[in-house]
N, CA and C atoms as an extended XYZ file, in Angstrom:
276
Properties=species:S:1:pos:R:3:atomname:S:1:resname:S:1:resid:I:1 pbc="F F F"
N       183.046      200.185      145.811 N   UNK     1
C       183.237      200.634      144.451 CA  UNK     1
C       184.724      200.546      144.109 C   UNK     1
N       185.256      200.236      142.653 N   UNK     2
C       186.360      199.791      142.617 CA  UNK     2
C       187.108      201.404      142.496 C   UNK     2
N       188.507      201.235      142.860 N   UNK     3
C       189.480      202.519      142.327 CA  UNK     3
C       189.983      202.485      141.080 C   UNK     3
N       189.835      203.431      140.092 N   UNK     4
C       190.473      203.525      139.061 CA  UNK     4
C       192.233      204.462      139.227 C   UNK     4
N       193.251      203.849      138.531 N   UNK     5
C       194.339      205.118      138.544 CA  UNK     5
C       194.643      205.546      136.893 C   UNK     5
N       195.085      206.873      136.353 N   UNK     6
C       194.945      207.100      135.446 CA  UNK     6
C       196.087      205.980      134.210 C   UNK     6
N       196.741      204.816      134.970 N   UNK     7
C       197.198      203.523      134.351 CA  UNK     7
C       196.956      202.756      133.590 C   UNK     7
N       195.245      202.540      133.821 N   UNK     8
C       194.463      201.553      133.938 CA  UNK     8
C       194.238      201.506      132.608 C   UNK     8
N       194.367      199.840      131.713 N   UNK     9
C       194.061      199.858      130.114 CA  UNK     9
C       192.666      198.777      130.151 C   UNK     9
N       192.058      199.546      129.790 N   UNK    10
C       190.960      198.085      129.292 CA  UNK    10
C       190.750      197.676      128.043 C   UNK    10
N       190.337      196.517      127.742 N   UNK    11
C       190.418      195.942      126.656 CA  UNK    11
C       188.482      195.551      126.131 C   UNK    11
N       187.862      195.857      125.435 N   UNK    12
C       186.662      195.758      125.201 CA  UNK    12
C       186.236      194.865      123.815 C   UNK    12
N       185.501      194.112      123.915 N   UNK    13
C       184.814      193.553      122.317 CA  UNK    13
C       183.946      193.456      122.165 C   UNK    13
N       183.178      193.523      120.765 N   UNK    14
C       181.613      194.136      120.361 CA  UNK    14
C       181.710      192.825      119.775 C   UNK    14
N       180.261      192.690      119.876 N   UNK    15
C       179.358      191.565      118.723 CA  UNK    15
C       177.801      192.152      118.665 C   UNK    15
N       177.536      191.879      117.434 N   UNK    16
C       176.025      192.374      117.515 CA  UNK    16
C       175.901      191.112      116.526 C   UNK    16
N       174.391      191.032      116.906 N   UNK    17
C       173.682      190.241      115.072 CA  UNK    17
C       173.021      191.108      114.655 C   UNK    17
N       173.085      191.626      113.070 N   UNK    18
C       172.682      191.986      112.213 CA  UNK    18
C       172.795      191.352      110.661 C   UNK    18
N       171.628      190.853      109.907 N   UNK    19
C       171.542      190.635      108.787 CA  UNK    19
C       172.171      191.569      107.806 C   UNK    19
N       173.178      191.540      106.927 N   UNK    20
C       173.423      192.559      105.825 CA  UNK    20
C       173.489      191.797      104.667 C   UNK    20
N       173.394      192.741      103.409 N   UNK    21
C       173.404      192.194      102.376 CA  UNK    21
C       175.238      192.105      102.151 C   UNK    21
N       175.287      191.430      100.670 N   UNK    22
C       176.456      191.613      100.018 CA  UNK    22
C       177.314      193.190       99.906 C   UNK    22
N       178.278      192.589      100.247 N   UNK    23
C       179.026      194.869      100.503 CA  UNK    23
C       178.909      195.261      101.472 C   UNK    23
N       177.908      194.943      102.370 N   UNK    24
C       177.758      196.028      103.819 CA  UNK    24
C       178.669      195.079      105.210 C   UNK    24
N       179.261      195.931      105.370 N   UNK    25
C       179.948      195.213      106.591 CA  UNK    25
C       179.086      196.452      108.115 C   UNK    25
N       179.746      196.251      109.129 N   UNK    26
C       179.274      196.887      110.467 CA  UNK    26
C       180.388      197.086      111.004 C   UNK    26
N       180.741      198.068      111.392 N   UNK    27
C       181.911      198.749      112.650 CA  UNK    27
C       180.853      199.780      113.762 C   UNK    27
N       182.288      200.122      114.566 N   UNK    28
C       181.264      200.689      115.413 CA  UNK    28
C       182.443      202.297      115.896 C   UNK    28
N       181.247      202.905      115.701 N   UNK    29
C       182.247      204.542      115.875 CA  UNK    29
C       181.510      205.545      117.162 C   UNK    29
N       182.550      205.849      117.939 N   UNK    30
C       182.354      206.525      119.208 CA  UNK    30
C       183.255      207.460      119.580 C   UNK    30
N       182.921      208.144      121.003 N   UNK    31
C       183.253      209.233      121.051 CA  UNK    31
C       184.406      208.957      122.141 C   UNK    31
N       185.600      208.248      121.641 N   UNK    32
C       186.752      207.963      121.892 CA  UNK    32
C       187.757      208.009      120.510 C   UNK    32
N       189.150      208.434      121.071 N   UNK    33
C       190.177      208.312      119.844 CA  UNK    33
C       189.844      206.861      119.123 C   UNK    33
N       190.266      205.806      119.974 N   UNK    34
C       189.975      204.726      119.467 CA  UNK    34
C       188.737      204.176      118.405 C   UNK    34
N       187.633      204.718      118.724 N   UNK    35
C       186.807      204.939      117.938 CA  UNK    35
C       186.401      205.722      117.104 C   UNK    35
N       187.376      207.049      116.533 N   UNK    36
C       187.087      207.949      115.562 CA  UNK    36
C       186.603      209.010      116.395 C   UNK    36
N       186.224      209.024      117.647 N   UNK    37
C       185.504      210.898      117.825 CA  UNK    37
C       184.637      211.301      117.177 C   UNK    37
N       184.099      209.588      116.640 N   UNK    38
C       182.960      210.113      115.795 CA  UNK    38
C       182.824      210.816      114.492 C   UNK    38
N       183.895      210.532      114.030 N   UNK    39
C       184.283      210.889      112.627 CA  UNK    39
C       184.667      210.025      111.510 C   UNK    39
N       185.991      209.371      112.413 N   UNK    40
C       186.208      208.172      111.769 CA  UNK    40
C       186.168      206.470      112.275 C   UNK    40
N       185.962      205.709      110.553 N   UNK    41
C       185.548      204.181      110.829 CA  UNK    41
C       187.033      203.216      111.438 C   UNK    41
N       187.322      203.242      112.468 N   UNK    42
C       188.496      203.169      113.236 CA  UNK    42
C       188.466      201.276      113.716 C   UNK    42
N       186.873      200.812      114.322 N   UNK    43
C       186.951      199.277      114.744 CA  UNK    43
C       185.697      198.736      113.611 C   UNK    43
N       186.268      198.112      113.084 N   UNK    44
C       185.577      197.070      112.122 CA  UNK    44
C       185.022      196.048      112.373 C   UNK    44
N       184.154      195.593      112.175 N   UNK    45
C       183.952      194.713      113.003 CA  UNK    45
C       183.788      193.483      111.260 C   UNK    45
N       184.283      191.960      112.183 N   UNK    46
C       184.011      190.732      111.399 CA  UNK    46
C       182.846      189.795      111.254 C   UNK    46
N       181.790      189.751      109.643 N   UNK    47
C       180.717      188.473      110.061 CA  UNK    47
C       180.948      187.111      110.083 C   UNK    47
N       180.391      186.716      110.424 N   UNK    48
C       180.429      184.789      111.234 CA  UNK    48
C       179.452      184.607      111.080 C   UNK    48
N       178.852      183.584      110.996 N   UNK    49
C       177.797      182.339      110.397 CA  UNK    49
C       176.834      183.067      111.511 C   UNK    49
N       175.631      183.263      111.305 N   UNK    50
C       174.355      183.700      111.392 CA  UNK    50
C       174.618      185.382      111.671 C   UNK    50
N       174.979      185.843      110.605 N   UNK    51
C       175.016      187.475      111.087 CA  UNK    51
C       175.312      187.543      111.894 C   UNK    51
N       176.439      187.288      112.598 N   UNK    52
C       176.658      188.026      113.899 CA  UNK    52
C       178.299      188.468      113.342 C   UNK    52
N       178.130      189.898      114.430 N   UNK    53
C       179.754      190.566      113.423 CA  UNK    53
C       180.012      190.602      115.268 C   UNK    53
N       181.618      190.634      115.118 N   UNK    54
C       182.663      190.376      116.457 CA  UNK    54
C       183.556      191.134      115.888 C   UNK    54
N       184.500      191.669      116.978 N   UNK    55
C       185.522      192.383      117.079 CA  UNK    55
C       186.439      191.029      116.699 C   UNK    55
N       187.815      191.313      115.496 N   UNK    56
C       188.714      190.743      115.392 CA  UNK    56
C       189.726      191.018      116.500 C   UNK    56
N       189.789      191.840      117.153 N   UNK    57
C       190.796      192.265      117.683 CA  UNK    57
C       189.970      193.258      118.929 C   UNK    57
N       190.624      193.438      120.343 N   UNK    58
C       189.906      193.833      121.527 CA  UNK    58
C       190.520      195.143      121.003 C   UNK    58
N       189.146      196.102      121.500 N   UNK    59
C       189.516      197.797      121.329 CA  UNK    59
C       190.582      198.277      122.752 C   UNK    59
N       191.340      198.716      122.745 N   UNK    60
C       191.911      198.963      124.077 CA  UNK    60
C       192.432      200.337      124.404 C   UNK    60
N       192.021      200.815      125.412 N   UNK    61
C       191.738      202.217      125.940 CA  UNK    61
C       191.927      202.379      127.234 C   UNK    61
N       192.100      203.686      127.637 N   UNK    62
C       192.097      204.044      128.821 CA  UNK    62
C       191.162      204.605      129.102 C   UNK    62
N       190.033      204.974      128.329 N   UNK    63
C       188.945      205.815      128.848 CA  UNK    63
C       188.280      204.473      129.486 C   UNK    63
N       187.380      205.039      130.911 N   UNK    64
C       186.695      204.025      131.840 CA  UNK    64
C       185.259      204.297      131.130 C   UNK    64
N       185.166      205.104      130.733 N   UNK    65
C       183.641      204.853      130.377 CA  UNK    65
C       184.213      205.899      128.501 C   UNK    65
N       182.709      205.519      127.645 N   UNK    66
C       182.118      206.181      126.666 CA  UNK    66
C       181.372      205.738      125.875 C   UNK    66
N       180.955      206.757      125.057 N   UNK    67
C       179.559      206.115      124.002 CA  UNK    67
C       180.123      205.983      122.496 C   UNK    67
N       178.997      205.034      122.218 N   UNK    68
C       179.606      204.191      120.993 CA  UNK    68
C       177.998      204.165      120.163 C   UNK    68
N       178.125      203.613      118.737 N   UNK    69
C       176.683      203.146      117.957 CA  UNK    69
C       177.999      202.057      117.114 C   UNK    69
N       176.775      201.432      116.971 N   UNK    70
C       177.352      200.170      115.806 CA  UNK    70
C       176.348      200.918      114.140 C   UNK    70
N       177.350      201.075      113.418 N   UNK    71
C       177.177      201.613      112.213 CA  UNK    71
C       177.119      200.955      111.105 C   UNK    71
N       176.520      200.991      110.095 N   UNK    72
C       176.308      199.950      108.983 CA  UNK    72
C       177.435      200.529      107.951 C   UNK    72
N       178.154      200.169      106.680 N   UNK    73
C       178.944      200.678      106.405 CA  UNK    73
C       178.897      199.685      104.491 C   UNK    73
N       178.838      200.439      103.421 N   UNK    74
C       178.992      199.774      102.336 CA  UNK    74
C       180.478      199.793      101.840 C   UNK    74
N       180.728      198.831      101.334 N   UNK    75
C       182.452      198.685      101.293 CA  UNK    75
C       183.373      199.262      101.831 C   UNK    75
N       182.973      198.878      103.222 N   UNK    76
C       184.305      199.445      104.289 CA  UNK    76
C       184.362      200.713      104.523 C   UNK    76
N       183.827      201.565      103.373 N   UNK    77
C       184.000      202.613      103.778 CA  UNK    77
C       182.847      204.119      103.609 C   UNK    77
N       181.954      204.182      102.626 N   UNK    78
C       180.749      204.490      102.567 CA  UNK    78
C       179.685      203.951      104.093 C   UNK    78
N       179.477      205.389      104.494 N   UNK    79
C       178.362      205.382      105.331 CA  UNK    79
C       176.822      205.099      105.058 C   UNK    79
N       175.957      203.973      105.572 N   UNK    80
C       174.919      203.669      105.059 CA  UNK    80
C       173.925      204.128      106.577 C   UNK    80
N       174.413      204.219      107.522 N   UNK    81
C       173.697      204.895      108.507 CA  UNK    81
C       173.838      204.470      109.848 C   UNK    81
N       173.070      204.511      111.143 N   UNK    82
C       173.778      203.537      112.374 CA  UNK    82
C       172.688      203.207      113.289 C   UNK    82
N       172.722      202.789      114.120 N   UNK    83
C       171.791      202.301      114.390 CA  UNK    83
C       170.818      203.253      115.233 C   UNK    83
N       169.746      203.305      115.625 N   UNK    84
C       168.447      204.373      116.148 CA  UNK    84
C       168.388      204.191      117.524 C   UNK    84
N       167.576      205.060      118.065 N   UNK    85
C       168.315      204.968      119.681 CA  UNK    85
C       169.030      206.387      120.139 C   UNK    85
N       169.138      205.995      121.698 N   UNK    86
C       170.468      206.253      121.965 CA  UNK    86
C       171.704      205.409      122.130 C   UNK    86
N       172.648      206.511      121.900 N   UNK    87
C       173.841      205.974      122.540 CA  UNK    87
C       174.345      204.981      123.162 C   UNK    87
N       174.895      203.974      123.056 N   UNK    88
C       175.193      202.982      123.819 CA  UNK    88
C       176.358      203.603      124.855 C   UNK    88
N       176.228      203.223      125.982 N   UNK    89
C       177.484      203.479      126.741 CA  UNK    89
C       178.363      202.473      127.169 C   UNK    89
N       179.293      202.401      127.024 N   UNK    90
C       180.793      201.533      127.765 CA  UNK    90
C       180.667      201.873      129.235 C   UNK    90
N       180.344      201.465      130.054 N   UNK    91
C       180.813      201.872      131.205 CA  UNK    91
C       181.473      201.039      132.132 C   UNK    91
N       183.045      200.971      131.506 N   UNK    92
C       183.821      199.853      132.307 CA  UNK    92
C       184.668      200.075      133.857 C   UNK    92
């Protein structure tokens, strides 16, 4: 099993496919600073030719693990809801 030291930065990137209409973009909010704490829309995510949205930019953190949802979002900033389930986890 590998050693972690409290140094350690990782760098992470999301893609999902999801269809949206006009206005709705997708970010993804979790229970890291980096990700809002679940409050706020902090990683945005970009669409590309067949619905699929990607991280412009790698999220980068020191937390080794946490949970995340990919969230639907009407003009950037209006909440339209997130996805059903649980929790996705990071566990890097």
């Amino acid at each position: 099993m590998p050693s972690y030291s409290n140094n350690d930065v990782f760098s992470v990137t999301f893609s999902i496919h999801y269809p949206t209409e006009l206005g709705e973009s997708i970010a993804v909010l979790g229970s890291v600073e980096e990700l809002g704490n679940w409050k706020e829309y902090k990683h945005h995510l970009k669409w590309t030719e067949g619905h699929n949205w990607v991280s412009t930019v790698p999220l980068v953190t020191k937390s080794q693990s946490f949970f995340y949802k990919y969230i639907l979002l009407q003009d950037l900033t209006e909440f339209k809801g997130w996805e059903t389930g649980m929790d996705r986890i990071a566990d890097l």
